[in-house]
Backbone as JSON, one array per atom type, in Angstrom:
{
  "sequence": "XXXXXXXXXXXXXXXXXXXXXXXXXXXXXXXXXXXXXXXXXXXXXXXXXXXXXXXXXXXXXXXXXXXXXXXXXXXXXXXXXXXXXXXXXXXXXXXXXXXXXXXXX",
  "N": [[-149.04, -99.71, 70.9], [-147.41, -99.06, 72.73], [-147.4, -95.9, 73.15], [-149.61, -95.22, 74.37], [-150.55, -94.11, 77.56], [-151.24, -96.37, 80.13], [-153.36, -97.04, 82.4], [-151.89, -98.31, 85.61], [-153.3, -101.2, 87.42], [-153.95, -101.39, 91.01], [-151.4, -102.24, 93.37], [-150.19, -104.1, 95.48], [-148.93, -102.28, 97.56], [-150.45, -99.49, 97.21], [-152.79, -100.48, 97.78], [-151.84, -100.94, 101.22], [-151.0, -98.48, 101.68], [-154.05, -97.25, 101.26], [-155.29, -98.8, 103.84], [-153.91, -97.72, 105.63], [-153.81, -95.21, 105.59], [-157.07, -94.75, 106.14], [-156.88, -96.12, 108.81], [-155.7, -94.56, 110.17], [-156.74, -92.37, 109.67], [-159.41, -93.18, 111.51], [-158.26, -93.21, 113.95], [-157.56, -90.79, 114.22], [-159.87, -89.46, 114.67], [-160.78, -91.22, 117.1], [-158.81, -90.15, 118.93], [-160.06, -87.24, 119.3], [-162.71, -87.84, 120.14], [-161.91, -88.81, 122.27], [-160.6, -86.85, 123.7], [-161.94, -84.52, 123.52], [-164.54, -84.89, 123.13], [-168.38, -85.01, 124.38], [-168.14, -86.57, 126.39], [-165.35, -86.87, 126.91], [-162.1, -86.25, 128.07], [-161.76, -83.7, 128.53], [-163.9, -82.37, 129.17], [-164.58, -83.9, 131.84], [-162.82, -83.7, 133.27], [-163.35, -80.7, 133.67], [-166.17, -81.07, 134.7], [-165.07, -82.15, 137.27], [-163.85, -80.17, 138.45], [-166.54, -78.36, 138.96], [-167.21, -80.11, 140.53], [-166.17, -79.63, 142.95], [-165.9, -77.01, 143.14], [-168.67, -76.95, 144.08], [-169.05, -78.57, 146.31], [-167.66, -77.68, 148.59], [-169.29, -74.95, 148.21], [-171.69, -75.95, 149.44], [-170.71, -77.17, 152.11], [-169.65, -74.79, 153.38], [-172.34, -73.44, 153.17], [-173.38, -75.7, 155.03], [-172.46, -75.45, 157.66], [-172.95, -72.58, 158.03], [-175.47, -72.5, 158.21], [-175.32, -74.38, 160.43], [-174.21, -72.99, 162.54], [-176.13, -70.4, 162.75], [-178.48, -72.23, 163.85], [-177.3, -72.71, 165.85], [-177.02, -69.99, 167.31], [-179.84, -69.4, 167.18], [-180.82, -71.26, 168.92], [-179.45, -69.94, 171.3], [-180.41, -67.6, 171.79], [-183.35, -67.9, 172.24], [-182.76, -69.28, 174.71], [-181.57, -67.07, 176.22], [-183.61, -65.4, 175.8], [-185.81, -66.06, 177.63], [-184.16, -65.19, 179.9], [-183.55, -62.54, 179.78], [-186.11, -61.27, 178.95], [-187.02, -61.21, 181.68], [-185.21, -59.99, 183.41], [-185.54, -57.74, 181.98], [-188.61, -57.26, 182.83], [-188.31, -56.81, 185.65], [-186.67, -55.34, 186.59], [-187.06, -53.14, 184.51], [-189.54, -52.57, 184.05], [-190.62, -53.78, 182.25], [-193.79, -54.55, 180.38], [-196.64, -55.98, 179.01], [-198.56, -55.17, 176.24], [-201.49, -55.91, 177.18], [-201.45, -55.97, 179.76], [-201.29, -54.88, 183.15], [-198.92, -53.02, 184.99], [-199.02, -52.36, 188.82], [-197.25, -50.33, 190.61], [-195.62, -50.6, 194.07], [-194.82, -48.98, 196.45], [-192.4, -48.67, 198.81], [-192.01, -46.94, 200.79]],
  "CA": [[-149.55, -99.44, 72.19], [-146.37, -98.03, 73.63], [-147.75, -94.4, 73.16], [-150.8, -94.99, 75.44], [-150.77, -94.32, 79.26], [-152.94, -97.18, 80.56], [-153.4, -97.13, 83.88], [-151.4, -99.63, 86.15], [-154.09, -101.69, 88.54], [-153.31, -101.17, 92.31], [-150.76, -103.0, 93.24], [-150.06, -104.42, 96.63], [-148.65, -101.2, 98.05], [-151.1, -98.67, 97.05], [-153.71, -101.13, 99.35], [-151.5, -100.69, 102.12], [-151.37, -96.5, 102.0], [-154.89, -97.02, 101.77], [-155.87, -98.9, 105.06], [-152.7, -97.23, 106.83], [-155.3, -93.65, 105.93], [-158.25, -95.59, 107.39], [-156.72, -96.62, 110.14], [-155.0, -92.5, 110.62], [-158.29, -91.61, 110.17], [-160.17, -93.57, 112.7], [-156.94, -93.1, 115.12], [-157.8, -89.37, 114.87], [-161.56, -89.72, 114.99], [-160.91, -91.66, 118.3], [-158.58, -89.02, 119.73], [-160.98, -86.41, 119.36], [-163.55, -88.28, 120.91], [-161.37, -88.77, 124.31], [-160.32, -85.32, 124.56], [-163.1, -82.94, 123.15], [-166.43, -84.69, 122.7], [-169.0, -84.28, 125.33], [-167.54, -87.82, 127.05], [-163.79, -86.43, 126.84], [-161.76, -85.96, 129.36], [-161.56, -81.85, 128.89], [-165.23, -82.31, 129.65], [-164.8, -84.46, 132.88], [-162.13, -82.45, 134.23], [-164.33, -79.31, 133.9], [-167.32, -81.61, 135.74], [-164.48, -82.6, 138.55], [-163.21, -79.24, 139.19], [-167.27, -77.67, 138.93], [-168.01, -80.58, 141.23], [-165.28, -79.8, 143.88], [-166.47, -75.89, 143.67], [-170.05, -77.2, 144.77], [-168.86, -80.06, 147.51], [-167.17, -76.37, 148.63], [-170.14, -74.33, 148.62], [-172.29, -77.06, 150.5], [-169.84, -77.23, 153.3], [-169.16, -73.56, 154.03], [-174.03, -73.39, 153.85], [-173.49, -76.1, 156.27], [-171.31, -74.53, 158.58], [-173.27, -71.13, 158.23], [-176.68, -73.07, 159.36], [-175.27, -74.72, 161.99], [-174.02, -71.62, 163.39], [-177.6, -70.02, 162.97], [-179.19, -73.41, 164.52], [-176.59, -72.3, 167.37], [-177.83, -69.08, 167.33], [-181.33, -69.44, 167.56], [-180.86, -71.69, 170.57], [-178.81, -69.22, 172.26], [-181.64, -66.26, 171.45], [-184.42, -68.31, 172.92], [-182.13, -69.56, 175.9], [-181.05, -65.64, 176.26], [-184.62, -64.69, 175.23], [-186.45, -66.16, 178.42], [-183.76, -64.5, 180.83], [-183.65, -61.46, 179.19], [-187.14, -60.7, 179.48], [-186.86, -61.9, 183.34], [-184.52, -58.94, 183.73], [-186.35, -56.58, 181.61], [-189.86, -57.03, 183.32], [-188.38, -57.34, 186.92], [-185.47, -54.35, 186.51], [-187.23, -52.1, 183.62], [-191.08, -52.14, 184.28], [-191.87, -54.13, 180.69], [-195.2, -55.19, 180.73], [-197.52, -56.2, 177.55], [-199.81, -54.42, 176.38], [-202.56, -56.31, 177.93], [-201.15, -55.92, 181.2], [-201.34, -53.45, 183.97], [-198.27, -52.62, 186.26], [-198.91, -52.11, 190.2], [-195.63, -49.9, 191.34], [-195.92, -50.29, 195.03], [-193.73, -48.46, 196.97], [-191.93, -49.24, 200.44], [-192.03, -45.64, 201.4]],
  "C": [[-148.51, -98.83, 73.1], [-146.55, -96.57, 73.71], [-148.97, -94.18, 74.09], [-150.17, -95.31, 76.5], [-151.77, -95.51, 79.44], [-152.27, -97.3, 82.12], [-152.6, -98.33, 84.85], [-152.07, -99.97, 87.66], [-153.4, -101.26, 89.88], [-153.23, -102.17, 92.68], [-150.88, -103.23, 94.76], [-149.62, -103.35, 97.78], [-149.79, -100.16, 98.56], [-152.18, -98.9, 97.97], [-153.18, -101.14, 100.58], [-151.78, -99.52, 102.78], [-152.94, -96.48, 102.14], [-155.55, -97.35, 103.22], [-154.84, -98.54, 106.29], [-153.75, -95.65, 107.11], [-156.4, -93.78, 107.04], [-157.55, -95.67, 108.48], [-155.85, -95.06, 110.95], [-156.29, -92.04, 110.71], [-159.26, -92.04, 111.8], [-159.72, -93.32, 113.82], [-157.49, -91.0, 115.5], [-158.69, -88.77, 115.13], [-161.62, -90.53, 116.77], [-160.31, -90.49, 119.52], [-159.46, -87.77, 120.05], [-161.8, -86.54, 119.7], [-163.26, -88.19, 121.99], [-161.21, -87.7, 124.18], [-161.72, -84.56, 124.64], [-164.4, -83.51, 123.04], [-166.72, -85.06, 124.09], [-168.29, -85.15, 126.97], [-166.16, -87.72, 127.43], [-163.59, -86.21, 128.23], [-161.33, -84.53, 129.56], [-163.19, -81.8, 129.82], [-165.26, -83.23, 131.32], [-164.19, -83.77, 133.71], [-162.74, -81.47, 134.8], [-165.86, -79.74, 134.81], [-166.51, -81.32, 137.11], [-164.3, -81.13, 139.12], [-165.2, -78.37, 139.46], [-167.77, -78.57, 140.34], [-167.1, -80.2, 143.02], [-165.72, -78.42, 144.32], [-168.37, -75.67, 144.64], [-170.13, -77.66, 145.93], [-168.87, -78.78, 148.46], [-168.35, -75.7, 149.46], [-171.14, -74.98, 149.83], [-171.92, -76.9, 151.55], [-170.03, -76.2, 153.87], [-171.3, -73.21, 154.19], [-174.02, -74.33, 154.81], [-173.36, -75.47, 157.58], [-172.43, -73.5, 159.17], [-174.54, -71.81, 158.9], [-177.04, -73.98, 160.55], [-174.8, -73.67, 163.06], [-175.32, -70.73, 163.78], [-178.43, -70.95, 163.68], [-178.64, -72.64, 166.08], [-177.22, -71.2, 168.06], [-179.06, -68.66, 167.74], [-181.29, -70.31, 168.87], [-180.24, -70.87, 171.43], [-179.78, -68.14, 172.72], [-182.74, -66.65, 172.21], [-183.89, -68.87, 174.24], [-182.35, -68.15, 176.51], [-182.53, -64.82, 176.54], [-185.53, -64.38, 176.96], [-185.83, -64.99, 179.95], [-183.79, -63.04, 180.66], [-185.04, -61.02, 179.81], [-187.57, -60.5, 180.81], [-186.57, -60.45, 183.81], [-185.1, -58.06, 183.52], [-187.6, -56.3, 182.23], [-189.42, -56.89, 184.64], [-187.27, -55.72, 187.23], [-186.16, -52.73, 186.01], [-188.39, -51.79, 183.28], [-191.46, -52.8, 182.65], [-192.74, -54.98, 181.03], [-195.21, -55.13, 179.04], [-198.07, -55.63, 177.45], [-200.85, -54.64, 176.85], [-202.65, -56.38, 179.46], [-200.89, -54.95, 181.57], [-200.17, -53.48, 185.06], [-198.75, -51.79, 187.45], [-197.67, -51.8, 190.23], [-195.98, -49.85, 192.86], [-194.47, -49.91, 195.77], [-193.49, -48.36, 198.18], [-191.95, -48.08, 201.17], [-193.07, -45.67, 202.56]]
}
């Protein structure tokens, strides 16, 4: 029997290298979960910074429709005097209405 290879059982070692793999494996199955899968933190980052360009946009449509709110109250403030001037200065009438010019002459 000294001319046959026979296999030598796995020894106490060889079970080590194996659950040292397993446990490399799972170790790099976990890393790849935190960084890159959908839950990762490449993926949250890219939420934080998409959510900071939105907070952003929000703010600056605020802004712009409180300025138009402003606006429109100024227009209808503006609006009433305006016309004051124009009918009393520049002869505007409606169309349903008839101007009398009487004249001091």
């Amino acid at each position: 029997m000294s001319g046959r290879n026979t296999p030598t059982p796995p020894g106490p070692t060889s079970k080590w290298v194996l659950i040292g793999l397993i446990l490399l494996g799972l170790n790099a199955w976990a890393q790849y979960l935190l960084w890159f899968d959908d839950l990762g933190l490449v993926r949250w980052q890219d939420t934080q910074r998409q959510l900071r360009e939105v907070r952003q946009e929000v703010r600056l449509a605020e802004e712009r429709i409180q300025l138009l709110k402003e606006e429109i109250l100024m227009i209808e403030k503006e609006h009433v005097a305006l016309e004051e001037v124009a009918r009393r200065n520049l002869g505007l009438v409606y169309p349903d209405e008839i101007l009398f010019i009487i004249s001091e002459e």
